[in-house]
ROLUMRO-247725 format. One record per residue (C-alpha): residue in three letters; x, y, z. Coordinates in pm, whole numbers, plus 50000, padded with zeros to 5 digits. Example, Ala and Ser with C-alpha at 12.3 -4.5 7.8 and 13.67 -1.06 7.14 Angstrom:
2
ALA; 51230; 49550; 50780
SER; 51367; 49894; 50714
***
This chain:
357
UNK; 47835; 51225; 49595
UNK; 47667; 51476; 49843
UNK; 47693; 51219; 50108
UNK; 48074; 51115; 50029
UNK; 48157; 51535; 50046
UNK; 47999; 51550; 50377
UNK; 48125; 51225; 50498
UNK; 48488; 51438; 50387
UNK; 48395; 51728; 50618
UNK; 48293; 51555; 50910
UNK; 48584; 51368; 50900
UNK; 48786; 51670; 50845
UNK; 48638; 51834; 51161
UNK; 48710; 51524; 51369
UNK; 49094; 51486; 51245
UNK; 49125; 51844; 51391
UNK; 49016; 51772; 51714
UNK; 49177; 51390; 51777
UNK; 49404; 51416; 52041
UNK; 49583; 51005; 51927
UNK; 49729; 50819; 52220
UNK; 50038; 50766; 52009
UNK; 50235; 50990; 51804
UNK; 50124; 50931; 51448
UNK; 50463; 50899; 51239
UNK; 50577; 51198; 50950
UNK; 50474; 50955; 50692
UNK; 50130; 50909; 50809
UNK; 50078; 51294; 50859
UNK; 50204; 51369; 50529
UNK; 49964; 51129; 50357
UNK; 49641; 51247; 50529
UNK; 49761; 51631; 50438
UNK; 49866; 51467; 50082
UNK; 49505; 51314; 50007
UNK; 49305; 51652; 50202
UNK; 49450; 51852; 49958
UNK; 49395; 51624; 49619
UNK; 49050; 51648; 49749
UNK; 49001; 51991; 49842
UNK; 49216; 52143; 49588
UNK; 49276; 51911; 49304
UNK; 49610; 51854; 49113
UNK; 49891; 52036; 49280
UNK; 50057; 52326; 49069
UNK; 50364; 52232; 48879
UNK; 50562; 52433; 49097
UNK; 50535; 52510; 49458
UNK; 50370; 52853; 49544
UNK; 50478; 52840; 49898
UNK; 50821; 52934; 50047
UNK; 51134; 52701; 50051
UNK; 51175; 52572; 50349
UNK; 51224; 52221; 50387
UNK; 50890; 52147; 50551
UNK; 50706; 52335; 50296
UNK; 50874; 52131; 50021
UNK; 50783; 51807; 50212
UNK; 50407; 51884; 50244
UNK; 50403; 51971; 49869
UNK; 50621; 51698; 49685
UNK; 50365; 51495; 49921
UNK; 50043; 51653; 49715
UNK; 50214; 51644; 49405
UNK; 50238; 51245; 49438
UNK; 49883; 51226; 49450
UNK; 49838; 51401; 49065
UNK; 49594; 51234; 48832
UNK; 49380; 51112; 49134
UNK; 49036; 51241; 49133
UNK; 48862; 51468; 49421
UNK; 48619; 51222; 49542
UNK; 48857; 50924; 49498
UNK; 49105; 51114; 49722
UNK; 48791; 51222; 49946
UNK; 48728; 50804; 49958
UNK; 49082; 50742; 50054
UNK; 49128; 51036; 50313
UNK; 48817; 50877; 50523
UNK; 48959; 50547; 50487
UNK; 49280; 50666; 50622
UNK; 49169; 50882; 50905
UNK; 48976; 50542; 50994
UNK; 49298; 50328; 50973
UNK; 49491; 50622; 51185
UNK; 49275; 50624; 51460
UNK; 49250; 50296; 51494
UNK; 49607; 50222; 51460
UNK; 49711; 50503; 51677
UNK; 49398; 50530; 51923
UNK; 49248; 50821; 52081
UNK; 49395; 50941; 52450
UNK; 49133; 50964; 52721
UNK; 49115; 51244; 52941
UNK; 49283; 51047; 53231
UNK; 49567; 50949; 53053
UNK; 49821; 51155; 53197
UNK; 49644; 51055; 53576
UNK; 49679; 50664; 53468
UNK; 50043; 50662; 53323
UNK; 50148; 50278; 53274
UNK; 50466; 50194; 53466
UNK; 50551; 49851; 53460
UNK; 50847; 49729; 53248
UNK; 50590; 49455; 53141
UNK; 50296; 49645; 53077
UNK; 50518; 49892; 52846
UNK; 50667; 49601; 52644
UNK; 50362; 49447; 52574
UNK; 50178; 49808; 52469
UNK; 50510; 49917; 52287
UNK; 50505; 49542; 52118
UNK; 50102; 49591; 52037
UNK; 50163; 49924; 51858
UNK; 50432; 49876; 51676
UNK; 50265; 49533; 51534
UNK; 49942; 49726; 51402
UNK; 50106; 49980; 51264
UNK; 50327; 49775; 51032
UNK; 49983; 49544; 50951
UNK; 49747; 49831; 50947
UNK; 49980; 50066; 50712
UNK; 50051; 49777; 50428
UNK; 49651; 49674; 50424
UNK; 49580; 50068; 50427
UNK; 49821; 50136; 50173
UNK; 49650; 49844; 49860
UNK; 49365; 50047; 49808
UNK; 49586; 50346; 49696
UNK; 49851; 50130; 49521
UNK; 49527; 49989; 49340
UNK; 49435; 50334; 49276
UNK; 49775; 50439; 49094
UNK; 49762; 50098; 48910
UNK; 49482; 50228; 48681
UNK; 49750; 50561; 48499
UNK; 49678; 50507; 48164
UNK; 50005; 50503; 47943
UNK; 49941; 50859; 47800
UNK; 49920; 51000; 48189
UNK; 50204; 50778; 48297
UNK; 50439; 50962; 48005
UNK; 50258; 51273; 48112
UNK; 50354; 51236; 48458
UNK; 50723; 51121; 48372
UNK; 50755; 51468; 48173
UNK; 50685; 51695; 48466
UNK; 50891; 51451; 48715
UNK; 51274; 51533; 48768
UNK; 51505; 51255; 48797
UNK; 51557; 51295; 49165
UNK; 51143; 51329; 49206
UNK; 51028; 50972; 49116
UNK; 50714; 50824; 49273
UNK; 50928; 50477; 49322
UNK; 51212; 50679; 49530
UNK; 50942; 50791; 49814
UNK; 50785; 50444; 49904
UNK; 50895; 50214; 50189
UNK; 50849; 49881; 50329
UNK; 50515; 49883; 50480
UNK; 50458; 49576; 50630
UNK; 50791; 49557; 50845
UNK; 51009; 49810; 50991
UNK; 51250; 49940; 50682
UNK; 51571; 49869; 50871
UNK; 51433; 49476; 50979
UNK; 51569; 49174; 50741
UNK; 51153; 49114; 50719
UNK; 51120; 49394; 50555
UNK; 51400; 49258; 50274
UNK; 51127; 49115; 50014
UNK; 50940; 49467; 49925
UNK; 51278; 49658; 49974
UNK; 51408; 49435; 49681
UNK; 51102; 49513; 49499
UNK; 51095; 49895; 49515
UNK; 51435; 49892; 49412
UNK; 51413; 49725; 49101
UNK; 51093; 49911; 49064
UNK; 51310; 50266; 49131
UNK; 51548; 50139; 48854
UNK; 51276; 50104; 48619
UNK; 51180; 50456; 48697
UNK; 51495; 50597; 48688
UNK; 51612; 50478; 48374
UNK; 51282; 50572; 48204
UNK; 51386; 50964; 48415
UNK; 51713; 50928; 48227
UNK; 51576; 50873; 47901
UNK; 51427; 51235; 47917
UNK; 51718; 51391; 48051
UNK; 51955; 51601; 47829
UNK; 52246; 51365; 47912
UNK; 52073; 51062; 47742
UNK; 52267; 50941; 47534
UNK; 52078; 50653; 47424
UNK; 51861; 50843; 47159
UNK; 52168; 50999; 46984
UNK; 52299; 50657; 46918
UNK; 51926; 50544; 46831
UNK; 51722; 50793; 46690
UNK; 51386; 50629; 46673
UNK; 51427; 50553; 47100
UNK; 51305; 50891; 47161
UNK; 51184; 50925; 47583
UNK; 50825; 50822; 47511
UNK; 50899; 50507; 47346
UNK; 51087; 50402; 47583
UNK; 50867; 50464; 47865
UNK; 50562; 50341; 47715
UNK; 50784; 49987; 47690
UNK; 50872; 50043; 48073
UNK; 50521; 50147; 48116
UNK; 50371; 49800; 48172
UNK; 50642; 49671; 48384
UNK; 50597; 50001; 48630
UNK; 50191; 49835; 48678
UNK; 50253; 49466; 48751
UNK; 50524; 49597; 48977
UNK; 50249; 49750; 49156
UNK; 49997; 49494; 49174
UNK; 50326; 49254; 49293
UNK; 50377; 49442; 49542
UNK; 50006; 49449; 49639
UNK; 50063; 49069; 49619
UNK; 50346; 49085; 49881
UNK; 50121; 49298; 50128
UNK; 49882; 49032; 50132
UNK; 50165; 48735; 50192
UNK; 50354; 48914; 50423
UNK; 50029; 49003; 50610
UNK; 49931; 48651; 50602
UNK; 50234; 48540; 50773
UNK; 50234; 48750; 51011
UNK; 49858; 48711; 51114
UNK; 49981; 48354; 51137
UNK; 50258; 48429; 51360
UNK; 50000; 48626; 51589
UNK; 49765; 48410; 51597
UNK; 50058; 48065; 51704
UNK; 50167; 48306; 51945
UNK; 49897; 48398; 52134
UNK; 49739; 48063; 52103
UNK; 50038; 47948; 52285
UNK; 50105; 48218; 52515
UNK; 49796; 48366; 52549
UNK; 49696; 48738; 52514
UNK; 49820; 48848; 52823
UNK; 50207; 48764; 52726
UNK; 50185; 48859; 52363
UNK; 49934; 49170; 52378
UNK; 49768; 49086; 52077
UNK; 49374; 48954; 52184
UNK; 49233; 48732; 51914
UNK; 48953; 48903; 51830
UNK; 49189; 49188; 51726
UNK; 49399; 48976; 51523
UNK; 49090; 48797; 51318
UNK; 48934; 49193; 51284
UNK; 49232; 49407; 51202
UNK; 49461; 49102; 50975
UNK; 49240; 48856; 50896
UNK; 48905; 48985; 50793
UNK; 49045; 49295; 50649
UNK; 49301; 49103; 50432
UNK; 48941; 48903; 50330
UNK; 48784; 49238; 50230
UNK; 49077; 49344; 50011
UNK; 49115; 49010; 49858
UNK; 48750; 49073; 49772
UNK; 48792; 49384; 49597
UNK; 49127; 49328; 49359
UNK; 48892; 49161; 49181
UNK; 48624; 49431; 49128
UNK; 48555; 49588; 48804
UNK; 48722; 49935; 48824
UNK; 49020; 49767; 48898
UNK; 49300; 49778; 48671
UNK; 49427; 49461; 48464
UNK; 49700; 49360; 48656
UNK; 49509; 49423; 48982
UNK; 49240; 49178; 48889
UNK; 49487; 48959; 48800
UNK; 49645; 48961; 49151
UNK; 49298; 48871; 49302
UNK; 49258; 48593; 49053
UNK; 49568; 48457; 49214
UNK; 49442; 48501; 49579
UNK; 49078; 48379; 49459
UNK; 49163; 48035; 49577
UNK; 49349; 48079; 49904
UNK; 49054; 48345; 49972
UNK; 48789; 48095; 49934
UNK; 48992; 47802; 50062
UNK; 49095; 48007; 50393
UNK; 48958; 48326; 50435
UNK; 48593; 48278; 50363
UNK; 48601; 47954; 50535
UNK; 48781; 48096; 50859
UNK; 48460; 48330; 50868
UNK; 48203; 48040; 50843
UNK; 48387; 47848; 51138
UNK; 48358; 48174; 51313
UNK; 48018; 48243; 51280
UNK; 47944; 47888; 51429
UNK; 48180; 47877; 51678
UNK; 48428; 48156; 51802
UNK; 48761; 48329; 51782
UNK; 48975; 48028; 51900
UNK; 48869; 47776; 51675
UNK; 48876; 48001; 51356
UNK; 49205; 48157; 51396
UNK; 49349; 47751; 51468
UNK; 49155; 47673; 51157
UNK; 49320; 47958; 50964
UNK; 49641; 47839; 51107
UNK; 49618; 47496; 50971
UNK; 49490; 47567; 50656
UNK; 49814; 47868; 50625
UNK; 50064; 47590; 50712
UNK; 49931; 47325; 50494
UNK; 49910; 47613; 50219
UNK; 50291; 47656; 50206
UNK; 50340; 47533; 49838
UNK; 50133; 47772; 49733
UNK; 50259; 48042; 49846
UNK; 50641; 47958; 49763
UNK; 50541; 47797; 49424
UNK; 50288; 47844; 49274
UNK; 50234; 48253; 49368
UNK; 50613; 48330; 49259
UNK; 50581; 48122; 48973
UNK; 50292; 48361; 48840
UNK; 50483; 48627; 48975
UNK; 50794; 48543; 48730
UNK; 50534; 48476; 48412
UNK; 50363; 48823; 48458
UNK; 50732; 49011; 48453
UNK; 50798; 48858; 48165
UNK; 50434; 48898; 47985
UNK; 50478; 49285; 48100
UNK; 50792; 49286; 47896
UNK; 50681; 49140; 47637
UNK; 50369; 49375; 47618
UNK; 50648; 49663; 47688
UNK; 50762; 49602; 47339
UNK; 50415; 49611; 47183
UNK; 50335; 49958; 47357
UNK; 50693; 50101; 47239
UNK; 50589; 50000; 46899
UNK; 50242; 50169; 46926
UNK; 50425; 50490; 47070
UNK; 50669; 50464; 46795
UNK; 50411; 50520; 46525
UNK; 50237; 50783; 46670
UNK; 49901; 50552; 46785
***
């Protein structure tokens, strides 16, 4: 642990001196601040300490998300994400403002570049910590639930992270944070002293009823770790067509930076859903992918090894497109089973919380 603490300091000192090339958006500043003070500091107080403004609020409803996360997991994730930020947002050289890019074309393809690695890079970036909240036990998800007001949720911060939040692409995980906020807000309500659903049924008291919700709440998580990796998929796949067609020149996206940023790093997480620490519903996700990782991923890296870029990414393409039922099948198929298993499991937990177990 000695070396992960002064991994966390060296970083620390380097995030203070990055000058990025690009301006690193409010979300992404909030979460390295978010995760630097888990680790430093622990569990944030149960009220702020700090003054009222608006920005001070911000900076502490963002520690206060990361509660029940341990120091050195939060000292593991606030590497990995100064990592992801500087390579998303890249470093600016001393000549920068000497070699300012002027060409309409040259801008469109940078602007196009960015804004494509962000989305990818944030939604791969983002499964290790949706991983990471997947393992709340149902005792420190009620906990958590009782110091929460309704307006506070976890659910009712997130975003789409693979697309831009206003872009139809970004529709699928929209739809699924929503029904996830409703889960969360009704299991808010439940606690609130206009509930009116425990005067008309005694035995419903607020922990019963989120301890049923409670299940539902973690395969909603590891769903929409599922959707990360198919949306990521498709658009690594839309990259690759692209610039296979039009070359790297028109679409600013080199294939070596597509198989490295998209590819292989969709093949590492797919590696580790399965791991042990994982929660349930996690490892169930990577059971899911287990085939289309060894099928595609793992096989895309052998044809690599033996002969280059172009032919792995065309590979990877083929096998995608000829993959199609199994991604509109067979993966929302599961998808729809493990709602309903949740549900039913729901009831099971309510009934353990009801008697007190």
């Amino acid at each position: 642990m000695s070396d992960l603490a002064a991994t966390f300091r060296a970083r620390t000192a380097t995030m203070k001196t990055w000058k990025p090339r690009n301006t690193p958006s409010s979300r992404d500043r909030l979460e390295l601040y978010a995760l630097h003070k888990q680790a430093a500091s622990g569990d944030a107080p149960a009220t702020s300490t700090s003054s009222s403004s608006a920005t001070d609020i911000t900076k502490y409803n963002a520690w206060k998300g990361k509660r029940g996360m341990s120091q050195d997991e939060a000292m593991k994730y606030y590497i990995m994400e100064c990592d992801r930020q500087m390579r998303t947002y890249g470093t600016a050289s001393e000549n920068t403002a000497q070699t300012p890019v002027n060409t309409p074309s040259a801008q469109q393809t940078t602007q196009h570049n960015n804004n494509h690695s962000i989305s990818t890079s944030k939604g791969l970036a983002a499964i290790p910590l949706l991983c990471a909240a997947a393992t709340e036990t149902r005792q420190a998800y009620i906990s958590r639930l009782r110091s929460t007001s309704h307006g506070d949720g976890w659910w009712l911060k997130q975003e789409a992270l693979c697309a831009e939040p206003s872009s139809l692409l970004a529709t699928p995980e929209k739809a699924l944070i929503h029904l996830a906020q409703m889960v969360e807000s009704f299991s808010l309500y439940v606690q609130s002293p206009s509930n009116l659903l425990e005067e008309y049924i005694p035995f419903l008291s607020p922990s019963v009823v989120q301890a049923l919700l409670w299940p539902i709440h973690n395969v909603l998580l590891a769903l929409w770790i599922w959707m990360i990796v198919c949306c990521t998929t498709v658009g690594s796949l839309a990259s690759t067509v692209k610039t296979i067609l039009f070359g790297s020149n028109t679409t600013g996206l080199p294939l070596d930076d597509i198989y490295k940023s998209e590819v292989a790093a969709t093949h590492q997480i797919c590696r580790t859903l399965c791991d042990a620490h994982q929660a349930l519903s996690v490892r169930l996700v990577g059971l899911a992918l287990w085939p289309w990782d060894v099928t595609s991923l793992q096989t895309t890296a052998w044809v690599l090894d033996c002969a280059g870029y172009l032919p792995a990414l065309t590979f990877f393409s083929v096998l995608t497109v000829c993959s199609w039922w199994y991604w509109i099948f067979v993966l929302p198929w599961l998808a729809a089973w493990a709602i309903g298993l949740a549900s039913l499991l729901g009831v099971g937990y309510g009934l353990i919380e009801l008697a007190g177990m």
